[in-house]
C-alpha positions as CSV (number, residue, x, y, z in Angstrom):
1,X,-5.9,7.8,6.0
2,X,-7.3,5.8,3.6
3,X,-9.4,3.9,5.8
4,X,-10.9,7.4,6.7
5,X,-11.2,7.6,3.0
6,X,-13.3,4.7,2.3
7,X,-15.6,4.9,4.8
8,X,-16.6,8.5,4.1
9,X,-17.7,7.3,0.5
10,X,-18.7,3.9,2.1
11,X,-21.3,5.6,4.3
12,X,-21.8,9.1,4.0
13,X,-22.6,8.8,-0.2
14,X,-25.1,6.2,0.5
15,X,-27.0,7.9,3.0
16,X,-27.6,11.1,0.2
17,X,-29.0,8.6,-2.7
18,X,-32.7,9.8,-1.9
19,X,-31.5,13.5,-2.5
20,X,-29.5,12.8,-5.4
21,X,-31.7,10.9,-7.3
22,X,-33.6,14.3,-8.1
23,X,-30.9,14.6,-10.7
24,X,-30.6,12.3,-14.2
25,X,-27.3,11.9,-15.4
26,X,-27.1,9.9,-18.6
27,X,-30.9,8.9,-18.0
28,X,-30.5,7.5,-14.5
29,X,-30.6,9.0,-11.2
30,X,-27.3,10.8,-9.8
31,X,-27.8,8.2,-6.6
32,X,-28.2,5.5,-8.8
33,X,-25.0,6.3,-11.0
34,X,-23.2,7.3,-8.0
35,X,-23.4,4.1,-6.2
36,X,-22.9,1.9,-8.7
37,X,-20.1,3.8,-10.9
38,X,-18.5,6.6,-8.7
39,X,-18.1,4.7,-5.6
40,X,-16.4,1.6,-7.6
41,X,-14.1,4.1,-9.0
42,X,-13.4,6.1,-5.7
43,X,-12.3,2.4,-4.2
44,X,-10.1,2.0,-6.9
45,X,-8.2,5.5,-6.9
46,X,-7.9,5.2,-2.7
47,X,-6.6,1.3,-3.8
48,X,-3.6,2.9,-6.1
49,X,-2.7,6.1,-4.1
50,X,-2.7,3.7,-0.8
51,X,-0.6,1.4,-2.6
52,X,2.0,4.2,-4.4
53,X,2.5,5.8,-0.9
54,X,3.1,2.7,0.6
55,X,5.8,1.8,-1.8
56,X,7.5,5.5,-0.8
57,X,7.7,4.1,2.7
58,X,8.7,1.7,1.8
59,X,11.7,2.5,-0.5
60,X,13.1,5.4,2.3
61,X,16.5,4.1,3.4
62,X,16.4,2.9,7.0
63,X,18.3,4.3,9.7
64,X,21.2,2.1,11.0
65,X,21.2,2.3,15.1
């Protein structure tokens, strides 16, 4: 899942930069801002919830056959 994840903001964000650079956020365009801040920080937040729901898995008790 967060494979799927990544390569929504991975490809799909990129291919809008032209349409969101129309908008200025903090002086710079929203594709500009969005490609160099918001996609760092999506890769980051799929990183730790990947990681947290991984160690859930991984701390279920087993079953014994």
């Amino acid at each position: 899942m967060a494979l799927v994840f990544w390569a929504l903001f991975a490809f799909l964000v990129p291919s809008f930069v032209q349409a969101l650079n129309l908008v200025d956020v903090l002086a710079f365009p929203l594709g500009y801002f969005m490609a160099a801040q918001g996609i760092l920080i999506v890769f980051v937040i799929i990183g730790v919830l990947s990681a947290r729901w991984q160690d859930r898995g991984d701390a279920r008790p087993t079953p014994q056959a």
